[in-house]
C-alpha positions as protocol buffer text, in pm:
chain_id: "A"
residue {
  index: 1
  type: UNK
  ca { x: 984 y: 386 z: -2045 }
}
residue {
  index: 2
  type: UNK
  ca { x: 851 y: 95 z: -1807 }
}
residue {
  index: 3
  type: UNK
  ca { x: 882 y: 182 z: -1486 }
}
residue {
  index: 4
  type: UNK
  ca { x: 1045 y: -92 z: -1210 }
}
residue {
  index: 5
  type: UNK
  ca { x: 788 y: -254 z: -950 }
}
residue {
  index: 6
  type: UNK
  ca { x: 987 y: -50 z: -646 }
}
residue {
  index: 7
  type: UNK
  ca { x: 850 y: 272 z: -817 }
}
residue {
  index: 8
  type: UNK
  ca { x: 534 y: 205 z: -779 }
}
residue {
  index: 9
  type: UNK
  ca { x: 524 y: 18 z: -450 }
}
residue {
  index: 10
  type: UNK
  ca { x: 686 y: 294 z: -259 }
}
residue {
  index: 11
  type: UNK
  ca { x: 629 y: 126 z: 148 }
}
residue {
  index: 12
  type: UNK
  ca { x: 390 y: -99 z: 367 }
}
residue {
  index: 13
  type: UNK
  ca { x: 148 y: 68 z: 560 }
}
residue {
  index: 14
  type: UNK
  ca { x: 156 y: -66 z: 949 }
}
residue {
  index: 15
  type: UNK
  ca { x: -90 y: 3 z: 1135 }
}
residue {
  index: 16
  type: UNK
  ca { x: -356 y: -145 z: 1421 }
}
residue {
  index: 17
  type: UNK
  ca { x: -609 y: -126 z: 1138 }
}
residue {
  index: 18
  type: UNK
  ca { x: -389 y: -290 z: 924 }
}
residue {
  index: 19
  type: UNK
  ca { x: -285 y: -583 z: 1060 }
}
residue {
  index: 20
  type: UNK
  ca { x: -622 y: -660 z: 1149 }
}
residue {
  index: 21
  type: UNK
  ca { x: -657 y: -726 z: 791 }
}
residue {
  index: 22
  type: UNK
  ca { x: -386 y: -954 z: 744 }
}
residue {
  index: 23
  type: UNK
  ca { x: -538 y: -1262 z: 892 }
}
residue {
  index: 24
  type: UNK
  ca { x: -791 y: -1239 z: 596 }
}
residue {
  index: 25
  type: UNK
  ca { x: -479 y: -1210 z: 337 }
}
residue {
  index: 26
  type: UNK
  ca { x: -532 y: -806 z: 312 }
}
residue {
  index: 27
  type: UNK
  ca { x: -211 y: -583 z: 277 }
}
residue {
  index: 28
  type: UNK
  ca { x: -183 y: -218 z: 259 }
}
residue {
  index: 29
  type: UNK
  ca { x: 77 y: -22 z: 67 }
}
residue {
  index: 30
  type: UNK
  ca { x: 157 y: 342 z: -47 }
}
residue {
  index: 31
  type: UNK
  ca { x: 227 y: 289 z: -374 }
}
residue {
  index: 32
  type: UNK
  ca { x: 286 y: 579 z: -690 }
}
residue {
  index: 33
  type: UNK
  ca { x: -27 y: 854 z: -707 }
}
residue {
  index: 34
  type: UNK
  ca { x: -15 y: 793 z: -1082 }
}
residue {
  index: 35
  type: UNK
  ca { x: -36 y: 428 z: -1079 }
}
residue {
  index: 36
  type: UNK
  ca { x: -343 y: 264 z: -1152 }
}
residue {
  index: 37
  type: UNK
  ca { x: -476 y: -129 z: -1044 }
}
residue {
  index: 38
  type: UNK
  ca { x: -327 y: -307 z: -1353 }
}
residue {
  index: 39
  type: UNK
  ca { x: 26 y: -180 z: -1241 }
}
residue {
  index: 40
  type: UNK
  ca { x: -30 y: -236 z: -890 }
}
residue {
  index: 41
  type: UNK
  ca { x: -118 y: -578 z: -918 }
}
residue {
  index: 42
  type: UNK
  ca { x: 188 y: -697 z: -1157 }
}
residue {
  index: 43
  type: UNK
  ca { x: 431 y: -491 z: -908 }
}
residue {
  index: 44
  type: UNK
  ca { x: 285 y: -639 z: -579 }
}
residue {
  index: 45
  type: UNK
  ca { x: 336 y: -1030 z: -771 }
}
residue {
  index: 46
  type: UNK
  ca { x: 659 y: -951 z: -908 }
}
residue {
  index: 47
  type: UNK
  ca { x: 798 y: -842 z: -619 }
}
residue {
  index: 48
  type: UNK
  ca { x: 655 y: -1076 z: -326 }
}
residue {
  index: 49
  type: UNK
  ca { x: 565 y: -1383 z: -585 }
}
residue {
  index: 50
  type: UNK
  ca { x: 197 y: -1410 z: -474 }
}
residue {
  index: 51
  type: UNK
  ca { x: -118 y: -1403 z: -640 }
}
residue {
  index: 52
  type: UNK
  ca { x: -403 y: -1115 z: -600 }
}
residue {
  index: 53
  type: UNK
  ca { x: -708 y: -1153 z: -611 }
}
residue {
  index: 54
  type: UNK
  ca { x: -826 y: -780 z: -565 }
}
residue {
  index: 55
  type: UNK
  ca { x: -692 y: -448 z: -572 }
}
residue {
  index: 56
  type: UNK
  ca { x: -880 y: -116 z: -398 }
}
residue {
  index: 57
  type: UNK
  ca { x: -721 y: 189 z: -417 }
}
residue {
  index: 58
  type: UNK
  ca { x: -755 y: 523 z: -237 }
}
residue {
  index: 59
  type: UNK
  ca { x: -642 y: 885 z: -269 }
}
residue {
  index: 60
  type: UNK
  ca { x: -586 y: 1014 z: 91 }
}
residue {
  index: 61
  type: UNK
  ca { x: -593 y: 1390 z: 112 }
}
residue {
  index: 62
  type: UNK
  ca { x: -297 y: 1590 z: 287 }
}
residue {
  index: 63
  type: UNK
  ca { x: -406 y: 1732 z: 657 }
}
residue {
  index: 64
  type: UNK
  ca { x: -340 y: 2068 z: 721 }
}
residue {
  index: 65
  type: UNK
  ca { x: -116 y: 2056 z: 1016 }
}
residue {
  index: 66
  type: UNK
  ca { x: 77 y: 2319 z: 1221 }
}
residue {
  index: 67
  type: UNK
  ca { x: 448 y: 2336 z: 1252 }
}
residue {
  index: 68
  type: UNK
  ca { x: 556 y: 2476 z: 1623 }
}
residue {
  index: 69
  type: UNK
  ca { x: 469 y: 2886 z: 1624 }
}
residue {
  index: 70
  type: UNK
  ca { x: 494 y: 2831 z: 1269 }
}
residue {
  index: 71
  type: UNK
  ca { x: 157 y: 2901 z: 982 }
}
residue {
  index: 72
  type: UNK
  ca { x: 14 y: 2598 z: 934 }
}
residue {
  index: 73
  type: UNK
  ca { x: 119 y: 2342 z: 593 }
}
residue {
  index: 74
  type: UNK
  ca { x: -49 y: 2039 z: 409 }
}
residue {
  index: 75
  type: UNK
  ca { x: 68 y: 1722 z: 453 }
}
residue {
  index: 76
  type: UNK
  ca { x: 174 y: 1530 z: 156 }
}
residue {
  index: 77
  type: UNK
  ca { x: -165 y: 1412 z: -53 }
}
residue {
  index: 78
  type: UNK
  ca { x: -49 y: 1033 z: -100 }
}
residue {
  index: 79
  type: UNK
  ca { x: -232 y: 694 z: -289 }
}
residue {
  index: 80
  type: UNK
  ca { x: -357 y: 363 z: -60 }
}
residue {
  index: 81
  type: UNK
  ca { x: -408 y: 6 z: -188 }
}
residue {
  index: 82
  type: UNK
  ca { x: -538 y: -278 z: 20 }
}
residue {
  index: 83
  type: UNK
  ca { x: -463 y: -578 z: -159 }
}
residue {
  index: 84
  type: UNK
  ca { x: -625 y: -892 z: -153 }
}
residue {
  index: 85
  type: UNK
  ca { x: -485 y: -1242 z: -185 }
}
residue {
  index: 86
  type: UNK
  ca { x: -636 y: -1569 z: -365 }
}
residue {
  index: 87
  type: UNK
  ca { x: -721 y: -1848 z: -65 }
}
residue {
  index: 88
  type: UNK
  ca { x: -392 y: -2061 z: -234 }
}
residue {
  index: 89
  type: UNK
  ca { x: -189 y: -1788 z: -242 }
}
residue {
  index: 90
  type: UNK
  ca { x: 100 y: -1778 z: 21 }
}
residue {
  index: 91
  type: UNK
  ca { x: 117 y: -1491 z: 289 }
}
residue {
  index: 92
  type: UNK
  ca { x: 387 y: -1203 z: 237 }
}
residue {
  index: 93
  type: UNK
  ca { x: 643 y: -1260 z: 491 }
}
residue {
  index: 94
  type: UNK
  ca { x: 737 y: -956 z: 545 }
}
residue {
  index: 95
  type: UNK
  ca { x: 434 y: -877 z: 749 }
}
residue {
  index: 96
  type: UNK
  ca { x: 421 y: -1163 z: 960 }
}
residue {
  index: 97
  type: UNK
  ca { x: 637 y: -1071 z: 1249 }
}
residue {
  index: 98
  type: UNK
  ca { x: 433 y: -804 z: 1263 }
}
residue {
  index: 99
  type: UNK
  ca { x: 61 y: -930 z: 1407 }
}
């Protein structure tokens, strides 16, 4: 079963770092730990109607972190793409309030 573009784009990532990247058309998303580059890319133009040019992906590792008096747990192990944007591509809107 083909899964939807919102299942593998799961949210934006904001951050300083981030929006650094924006003014050179670079946009960073958690997206699905199983999806690979192929899938990214056709979710990230279906959903915001742009073009990529590049796709780099990362798999971030969960911190151990402690809870109150409590043992310390992992944090969720999650996956990172930073996509790129063609020059005549338009911007995603969605992070420019943000910068």
């Amino acid at each position: 079963m083909a899964r939807l573009a919102y299942d593998i784009i799961l949210k934006p990532i904001i951050t300083e770092q981030s929006m650094e990247a924006v003014d050179i058309s670079k946009y960073a998303f958690e997206v699905a730990r199983d999806a690979n580059k192929i899938e990214i890319k056709k979710a990230i133009e279906e959903i915001f109607d742009v073009k990529v040019q590049k796709i780099t992906t990362l798999n971030m590792k969960g911190k151990i972190k402690r809870n109150g008096r409590y043992p310390e747990g992992p944090r969720k192990a999650w996956k990172k793409a930073v996509v790129r944007l063609t020059p005549e591509s338009k911007t995603i809107e969605f992070f420019e309030g943000m910068v």
